[in-house]
C-alpha positions as CSV (number, residue, x, y, z in Angstrom):
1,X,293.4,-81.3,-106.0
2,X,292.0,-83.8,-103.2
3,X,290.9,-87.1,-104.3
4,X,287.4,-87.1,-104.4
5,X,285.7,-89.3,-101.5
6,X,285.0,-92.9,-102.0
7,X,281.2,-93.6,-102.3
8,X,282.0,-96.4,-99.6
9,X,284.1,-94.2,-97.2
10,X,281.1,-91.7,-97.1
11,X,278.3,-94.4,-97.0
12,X,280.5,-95.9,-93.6
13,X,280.5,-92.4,-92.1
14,X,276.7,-92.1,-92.7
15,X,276.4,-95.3,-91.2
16,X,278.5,-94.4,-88.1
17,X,276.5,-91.1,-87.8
18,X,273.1,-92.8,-87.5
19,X,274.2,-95.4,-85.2
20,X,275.9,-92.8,-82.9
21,X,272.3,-91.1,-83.3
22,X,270.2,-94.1,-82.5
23,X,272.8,-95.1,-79.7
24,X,272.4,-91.5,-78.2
25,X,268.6,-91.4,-78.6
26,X,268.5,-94.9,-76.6
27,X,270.6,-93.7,-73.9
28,X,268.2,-90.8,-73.7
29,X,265.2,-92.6,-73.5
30,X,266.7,-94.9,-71.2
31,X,267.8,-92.6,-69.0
32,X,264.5,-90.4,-69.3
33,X,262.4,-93.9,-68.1
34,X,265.0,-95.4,-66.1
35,X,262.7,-98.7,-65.9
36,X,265.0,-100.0,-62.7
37,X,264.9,-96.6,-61.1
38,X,268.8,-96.9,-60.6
39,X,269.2,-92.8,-60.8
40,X,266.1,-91.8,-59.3
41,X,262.8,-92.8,-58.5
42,X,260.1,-93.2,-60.9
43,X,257.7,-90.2,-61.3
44,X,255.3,-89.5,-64.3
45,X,254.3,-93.2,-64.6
46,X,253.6,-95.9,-62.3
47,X,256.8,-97.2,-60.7
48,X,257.5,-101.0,-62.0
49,X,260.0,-103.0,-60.5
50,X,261.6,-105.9,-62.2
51,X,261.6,-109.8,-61.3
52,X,265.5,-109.7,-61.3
53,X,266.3,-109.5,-58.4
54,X,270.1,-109.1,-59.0
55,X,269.1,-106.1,-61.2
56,X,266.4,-104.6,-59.0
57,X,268.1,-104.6,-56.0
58,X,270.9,-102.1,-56.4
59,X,268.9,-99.9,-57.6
60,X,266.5,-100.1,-54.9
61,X,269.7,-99.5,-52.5
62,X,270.4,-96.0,-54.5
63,X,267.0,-94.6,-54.9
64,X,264.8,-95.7,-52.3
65,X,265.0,-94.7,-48.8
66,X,265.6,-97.4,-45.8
67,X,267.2,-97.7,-42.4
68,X,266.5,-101.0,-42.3
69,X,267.6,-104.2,-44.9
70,X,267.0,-107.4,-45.2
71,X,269.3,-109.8,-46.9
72,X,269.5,-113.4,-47.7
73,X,268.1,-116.0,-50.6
74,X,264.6,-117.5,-50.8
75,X,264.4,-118.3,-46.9
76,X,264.5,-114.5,-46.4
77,X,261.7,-113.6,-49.5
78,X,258.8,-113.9,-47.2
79,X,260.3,-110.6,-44.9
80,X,257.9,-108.6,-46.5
81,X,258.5,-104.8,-46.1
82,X,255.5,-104.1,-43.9
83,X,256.2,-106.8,-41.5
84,X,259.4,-105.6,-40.8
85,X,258.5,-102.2,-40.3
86,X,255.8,-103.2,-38.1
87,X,258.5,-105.4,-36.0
88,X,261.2,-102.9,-36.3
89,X,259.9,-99.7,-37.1
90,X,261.5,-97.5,-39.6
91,X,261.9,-97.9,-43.6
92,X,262.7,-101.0,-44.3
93,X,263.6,-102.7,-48.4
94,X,264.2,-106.5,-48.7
95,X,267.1,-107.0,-51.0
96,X,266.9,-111.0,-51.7
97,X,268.6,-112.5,-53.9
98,X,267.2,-116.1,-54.5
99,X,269.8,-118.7,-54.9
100,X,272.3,-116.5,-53.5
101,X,275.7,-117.6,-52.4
102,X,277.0,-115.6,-48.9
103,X,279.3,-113.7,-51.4
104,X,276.9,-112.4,-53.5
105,X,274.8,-111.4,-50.5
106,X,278.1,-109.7,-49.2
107,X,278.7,-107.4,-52.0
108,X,274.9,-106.3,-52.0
109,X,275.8,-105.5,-48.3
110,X,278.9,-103.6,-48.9
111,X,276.8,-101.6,-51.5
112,X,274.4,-100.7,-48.7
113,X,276.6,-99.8,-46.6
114,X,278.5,-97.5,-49.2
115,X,275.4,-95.8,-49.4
116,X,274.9,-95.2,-45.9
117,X,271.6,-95.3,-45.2
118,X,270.8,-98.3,-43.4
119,X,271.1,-98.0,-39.8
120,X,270.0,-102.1,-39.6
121,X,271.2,-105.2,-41.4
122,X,268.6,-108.0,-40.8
123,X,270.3,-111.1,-42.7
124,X,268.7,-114.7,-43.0
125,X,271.8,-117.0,-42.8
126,X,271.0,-120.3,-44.4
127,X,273.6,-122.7,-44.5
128,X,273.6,-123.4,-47.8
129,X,274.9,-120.0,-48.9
130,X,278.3,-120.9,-47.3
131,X,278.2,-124.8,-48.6
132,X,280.6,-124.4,-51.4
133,X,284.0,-123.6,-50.8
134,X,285.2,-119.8,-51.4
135,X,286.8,-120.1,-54.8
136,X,283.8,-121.7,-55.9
137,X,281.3,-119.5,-54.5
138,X,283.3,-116.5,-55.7
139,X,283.2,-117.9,-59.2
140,X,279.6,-118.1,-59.0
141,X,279.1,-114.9,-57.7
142,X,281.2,-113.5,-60.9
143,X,279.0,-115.5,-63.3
144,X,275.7,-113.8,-62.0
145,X,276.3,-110.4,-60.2
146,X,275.8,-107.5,-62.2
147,X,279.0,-105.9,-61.3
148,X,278.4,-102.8,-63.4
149,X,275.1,-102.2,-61.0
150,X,277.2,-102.5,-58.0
151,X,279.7,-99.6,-59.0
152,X,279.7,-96.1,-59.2
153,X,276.5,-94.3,-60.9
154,X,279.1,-93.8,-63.7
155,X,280.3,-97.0,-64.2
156,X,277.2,-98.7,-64.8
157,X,275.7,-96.0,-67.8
158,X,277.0,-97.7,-70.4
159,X,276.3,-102.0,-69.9
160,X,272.7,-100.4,-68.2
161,X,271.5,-97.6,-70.5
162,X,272.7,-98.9,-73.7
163,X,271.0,-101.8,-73.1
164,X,268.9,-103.8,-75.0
165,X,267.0,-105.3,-72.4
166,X,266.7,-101.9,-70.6
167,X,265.1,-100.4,-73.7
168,X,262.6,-103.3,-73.4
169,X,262.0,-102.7,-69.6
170,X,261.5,-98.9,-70.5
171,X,258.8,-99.6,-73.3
172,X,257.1,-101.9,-70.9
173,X,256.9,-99.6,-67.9
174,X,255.1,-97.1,-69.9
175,X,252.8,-99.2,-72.1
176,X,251.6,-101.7,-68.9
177,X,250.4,-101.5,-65.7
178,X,253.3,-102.9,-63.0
179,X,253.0,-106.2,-62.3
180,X,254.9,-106.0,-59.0
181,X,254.7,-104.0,-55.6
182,X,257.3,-102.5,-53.6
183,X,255.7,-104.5,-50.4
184,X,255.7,-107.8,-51.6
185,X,258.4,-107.4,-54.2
186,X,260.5,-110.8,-54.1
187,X,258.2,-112.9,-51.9
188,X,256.6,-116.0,-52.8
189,X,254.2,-117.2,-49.9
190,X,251.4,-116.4,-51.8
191,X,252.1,-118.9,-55.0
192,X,252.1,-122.2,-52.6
193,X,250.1,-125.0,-50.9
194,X,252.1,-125.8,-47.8
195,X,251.4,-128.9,-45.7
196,X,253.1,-132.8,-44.7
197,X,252.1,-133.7,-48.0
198,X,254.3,-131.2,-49.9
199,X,257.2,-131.7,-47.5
200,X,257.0,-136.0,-48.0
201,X,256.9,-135.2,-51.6
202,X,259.9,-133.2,-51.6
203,X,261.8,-135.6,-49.6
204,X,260.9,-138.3,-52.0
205,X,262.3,-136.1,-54.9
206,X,265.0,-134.8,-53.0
207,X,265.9,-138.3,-51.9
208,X,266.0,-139.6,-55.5
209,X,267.9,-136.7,-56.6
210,X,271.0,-137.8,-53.8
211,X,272.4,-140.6,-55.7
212,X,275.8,-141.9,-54.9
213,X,276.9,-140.0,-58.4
214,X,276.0,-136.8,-57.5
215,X,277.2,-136.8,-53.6
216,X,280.7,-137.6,-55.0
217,X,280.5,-134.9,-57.2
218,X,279.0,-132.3,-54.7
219,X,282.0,-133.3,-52.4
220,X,284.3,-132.0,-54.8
221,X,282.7,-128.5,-54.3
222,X,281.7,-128.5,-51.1
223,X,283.0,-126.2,-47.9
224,X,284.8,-127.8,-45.0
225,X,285.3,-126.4,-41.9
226,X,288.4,-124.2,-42.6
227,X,286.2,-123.1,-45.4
228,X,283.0,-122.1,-43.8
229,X,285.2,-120.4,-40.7
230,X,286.8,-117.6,-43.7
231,X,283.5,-117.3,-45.6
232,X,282.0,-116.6,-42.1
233,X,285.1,-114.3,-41.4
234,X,285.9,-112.7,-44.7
235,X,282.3,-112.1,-45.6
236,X,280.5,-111.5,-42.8
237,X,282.6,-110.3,-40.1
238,X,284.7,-107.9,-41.9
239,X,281.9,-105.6,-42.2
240,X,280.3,-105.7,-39.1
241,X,284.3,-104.5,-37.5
242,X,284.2,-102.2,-40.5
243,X,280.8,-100.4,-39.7
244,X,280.6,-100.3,-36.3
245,X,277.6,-97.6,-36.1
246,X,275.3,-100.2,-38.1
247,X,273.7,-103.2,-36.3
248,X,273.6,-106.5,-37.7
249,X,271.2,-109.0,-36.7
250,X,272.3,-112.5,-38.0
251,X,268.9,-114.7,-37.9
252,X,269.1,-118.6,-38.3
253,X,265.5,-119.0,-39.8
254,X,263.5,-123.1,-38.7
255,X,264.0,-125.6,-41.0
256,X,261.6,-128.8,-41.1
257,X,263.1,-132.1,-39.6
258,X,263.2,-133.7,-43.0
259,X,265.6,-130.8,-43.9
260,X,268.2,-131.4,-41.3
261,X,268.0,-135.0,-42.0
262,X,269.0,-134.6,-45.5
263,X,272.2,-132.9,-44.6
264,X,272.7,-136.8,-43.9
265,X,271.9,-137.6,-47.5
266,X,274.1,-135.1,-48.9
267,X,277.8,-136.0,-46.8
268,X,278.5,-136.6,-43.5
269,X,279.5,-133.9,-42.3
270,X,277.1,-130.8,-43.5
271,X,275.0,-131.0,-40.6
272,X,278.0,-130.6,-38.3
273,X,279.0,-127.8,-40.4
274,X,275.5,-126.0,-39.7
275,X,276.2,-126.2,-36.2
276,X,279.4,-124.8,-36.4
277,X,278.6,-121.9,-38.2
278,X,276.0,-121.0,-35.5
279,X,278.7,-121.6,-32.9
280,X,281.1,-119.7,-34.9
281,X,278.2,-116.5,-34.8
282,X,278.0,-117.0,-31.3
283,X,282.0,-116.1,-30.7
284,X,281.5,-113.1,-32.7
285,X,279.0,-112.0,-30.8
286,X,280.9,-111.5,-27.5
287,X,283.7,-109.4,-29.4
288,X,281.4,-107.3,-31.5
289,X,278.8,-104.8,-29.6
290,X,277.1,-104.1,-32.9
291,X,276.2,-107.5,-34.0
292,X,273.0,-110.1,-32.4
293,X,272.4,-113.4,-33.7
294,X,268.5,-114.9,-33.3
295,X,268.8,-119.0,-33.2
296,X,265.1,-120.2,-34.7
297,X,266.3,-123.4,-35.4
298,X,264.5,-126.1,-33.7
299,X,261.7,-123.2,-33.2
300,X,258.8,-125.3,-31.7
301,X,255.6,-125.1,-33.6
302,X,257.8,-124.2,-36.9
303,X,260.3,-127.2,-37.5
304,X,258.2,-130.2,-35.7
305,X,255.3,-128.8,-38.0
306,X,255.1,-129.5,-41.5
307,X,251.9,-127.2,-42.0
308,X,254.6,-124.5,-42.4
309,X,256.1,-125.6,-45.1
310,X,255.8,-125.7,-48.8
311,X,259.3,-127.9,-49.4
312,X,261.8,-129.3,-46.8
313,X,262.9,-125.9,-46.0
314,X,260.5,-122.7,-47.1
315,X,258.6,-122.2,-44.5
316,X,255.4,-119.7,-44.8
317,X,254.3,-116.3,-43.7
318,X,253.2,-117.4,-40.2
319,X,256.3,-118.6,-39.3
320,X,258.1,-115.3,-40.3
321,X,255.8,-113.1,-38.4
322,X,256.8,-115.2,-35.2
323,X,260.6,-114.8,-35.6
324,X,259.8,-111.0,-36.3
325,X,258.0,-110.3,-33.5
326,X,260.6,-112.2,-30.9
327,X,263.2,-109.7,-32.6
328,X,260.9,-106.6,-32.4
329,X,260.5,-107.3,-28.9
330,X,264.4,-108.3,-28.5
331,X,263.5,-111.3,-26.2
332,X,265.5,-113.8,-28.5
333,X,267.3,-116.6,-27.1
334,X,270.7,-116.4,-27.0
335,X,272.7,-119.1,-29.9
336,X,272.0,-122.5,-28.8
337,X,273.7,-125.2,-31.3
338,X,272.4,-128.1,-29.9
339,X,268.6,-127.8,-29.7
340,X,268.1,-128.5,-33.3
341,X,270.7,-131.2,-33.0
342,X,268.7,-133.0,-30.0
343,X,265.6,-132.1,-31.7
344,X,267.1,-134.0,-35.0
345,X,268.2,-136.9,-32.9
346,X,264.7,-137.7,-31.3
347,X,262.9,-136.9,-34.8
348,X,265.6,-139.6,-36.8
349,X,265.1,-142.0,-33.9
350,X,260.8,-141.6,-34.3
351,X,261.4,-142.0,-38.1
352,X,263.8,-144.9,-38.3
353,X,261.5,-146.9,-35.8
354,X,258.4,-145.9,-37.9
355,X,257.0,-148.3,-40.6
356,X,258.0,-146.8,-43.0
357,X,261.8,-146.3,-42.1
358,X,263.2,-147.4,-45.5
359,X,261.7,-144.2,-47.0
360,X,262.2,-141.6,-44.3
361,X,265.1,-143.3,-43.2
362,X,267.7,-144.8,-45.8
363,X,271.1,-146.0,-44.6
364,X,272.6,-142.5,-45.4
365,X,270.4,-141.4,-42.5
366,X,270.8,-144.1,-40.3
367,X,274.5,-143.7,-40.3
368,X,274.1,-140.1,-39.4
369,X,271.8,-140.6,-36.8
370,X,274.6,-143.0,-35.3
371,X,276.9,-140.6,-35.6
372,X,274.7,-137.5,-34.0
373,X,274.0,-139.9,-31.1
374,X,277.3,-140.9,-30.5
375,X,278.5,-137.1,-30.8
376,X,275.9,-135.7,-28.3
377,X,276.9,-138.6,-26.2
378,X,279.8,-137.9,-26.1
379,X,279.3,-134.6,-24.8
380,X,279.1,-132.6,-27.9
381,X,282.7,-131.4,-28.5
382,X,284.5,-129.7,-31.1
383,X,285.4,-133.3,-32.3
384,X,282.9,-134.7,-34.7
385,X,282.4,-138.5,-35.0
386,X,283.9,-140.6,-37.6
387,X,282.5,-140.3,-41.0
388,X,282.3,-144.4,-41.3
389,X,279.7,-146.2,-39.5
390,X,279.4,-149.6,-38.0
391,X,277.8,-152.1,-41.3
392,X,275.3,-153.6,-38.4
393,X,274.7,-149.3,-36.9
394,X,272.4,-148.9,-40.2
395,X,270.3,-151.8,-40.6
396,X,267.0,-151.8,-39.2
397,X,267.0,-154.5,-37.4
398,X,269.3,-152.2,-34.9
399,X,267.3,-149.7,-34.7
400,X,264.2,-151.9,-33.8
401,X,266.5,-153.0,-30.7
């Protein structure tokens, strides 16, 4: 005769039948609700969509209809979904990631572009999404991407249906009314004050924040030339050769002056580096049909205006309604590198001969300002000055001369 069963071997097959049952009834309910609308869109309930962007956003690529994308971190959140369309015409989704490094951006593109929808890829290119060298930036990407959301439908069932947090999100969306809209979904313009006072502030903070410490410890990090010319290549310019019947419209969004003049306080050679991506945007531009680049940089009324702006760099609604418009109407100018970089010079010189230089004007930025000068001077070639400056080139007494 068989050995009767064990109480404990039948109370751990119990066990294993009712958490196969309460795994099977979340999946269900999961998949009924579908709080991020990854398999369909919602219908039943009012759609909600979530404040993650890194969740939210691939399954707005799957689900929603678009011919036209915008992509980017915070400097692109303001490209609301009805402005574009206005500009553009068409369907249009923003798809920013805040914070986002140009590989992260990348792989949300290549998902678009698996879907094949999108017949437009608007991207706000901010320099600091190619600051940190490849490896890094890759690494990053890893530690935040969702990489289960950016596969097959498949793939991502289990980390996204058995989730926790999904369950949550599902109980949420039908118990409360959405707190988001499809329109607006990412931007921010409506949460600030924008105005001088906000940008001095910030550069008092961000000035404070730029010690010696920390600028050796960026530099460790940080992209160089070589490094900015394969992020460029590898994660830009791969997929326009690869999708030749999509256009790609590369924008370079204003900045404020105090912006450009802390590329100064965080090594000598970043602002050199923006330029050279533009100019590196610029030589793709001849050898690929499919791909336009807008230069706003230096945009009068935008970067000589602090009004705009809530922060050095984040700029407000007004401002992207301009650049919109010039690319609606396709009247854009073509890259230019060095208007922002004469427009820094004259701003530096203004603020270093001002009264209060010291706090606008640090030796950080005096040396740069030296070295812009001398570089323009010099007739702007691919040759950048040397990193040191003169002791006597930052003291103020020089600049007073």
């Amino acid at each position: 005769m068989p050995a009767p069963a064990s109480p404990f071997g039948k109370y751990l097959r119990t066990l294993l039948v009712v958490a196969l049952v309460a795994c099977a009834l979340v999946v269900a309910f999961n998949f009924a609700v579908d709080p991020l609308q990854f398999y369909r869109r919602a219908s039943g309930y009012p759609a909600h969509y979530s404040a993650n962007q890194r969740y939210q956003a691939p399954a707005l690529v799957r689900t929603h209809p678009h011919d036209t994308v915008v992509l980017g971190n915070s400097h692109a959140a303001n490209f609301e979904k009805p402005l574009v369309e206005r500009a553009l015409g068409g369907t249009a989704l923003n798809l920013t990631l805040e914070g986002s490094m140009v590989t992260e951006q990348s792989a949300l593109a290549q998902l678009v572009l698996r879907e094949g929808k999108a017949r437009r890829i608007l991207w706000v290119i901010d320099f600091g999404a190619f600051s940190v060298e490849p490896e890094e930036a890759s690494q990053l990407t890893r530690q935040v991407i969702p990489a289960h959301l950016y596969g097959s439908g498949w793939r991502a069932a289990g980390p996204y249906l058995l989730s926790l947090d999904t369950l949550l999100d599902s109980v949420l969306a039908l118990s409360t009314a959405p707190q988001r809209e499809l329109d607006s979904l990412g931007s921010w313009w409506r949460e600030y004050a924008f105005g001088r006072d906000r940008v001095e502030a910030a550069w008092d903070h961000m000035r404070a924040r730029w010690t010696p410490e920390l600028r050796v410890h960026w530099a460790a990090a940080a992209s160089g030339r070589a490094d900015v010319d394969l992020l460029f290549e590898r994660y830009v310019l791969e997929l326009v050769r690869a999708h030749p019947d999509v256009r790609f419209t590369l924008l370079f969004p204003p900045f404020s002056w105090y912006e450009y003049a802390l590329d100064f306080l965080v090594g000598p050679q970043r602002f050199f580096l923006r330029l050279h991506l533009k100019q590196r945007a610029l030589q793709a531009v001849q050898r690929h049909p499919n791909l336009q680049v807008f230069d706003f940089e230096g945009l009068p009324g935008a970067a000589d205006d602090p009004a705009h702006y809530k922060d050095l760099g984040h700029y407000d609604r007004t401002v992207v309604e301009r650049m919109l418009e010039t690319i609606g109407a396709g009247t854009g100018s073509p890259v230019q590198p060095l208007t922002v970089a004469h427009g820094l010079r004259s701003f530096l010189q203004e603020r270093c001969a001002a009264a209060d230089r010291e706090r606008f004007c640090p030796p950080e930025v005096r040396c740069g300002l030296q070295r812009l000068q001398r570089w323009l001077d010099a007739g702007a070639g691919r040759q950048w000055p040397p990193e040191s400056c003169a002791a006597a080139a930052v003291t103020p007494a020089v600049q007073d001369r």
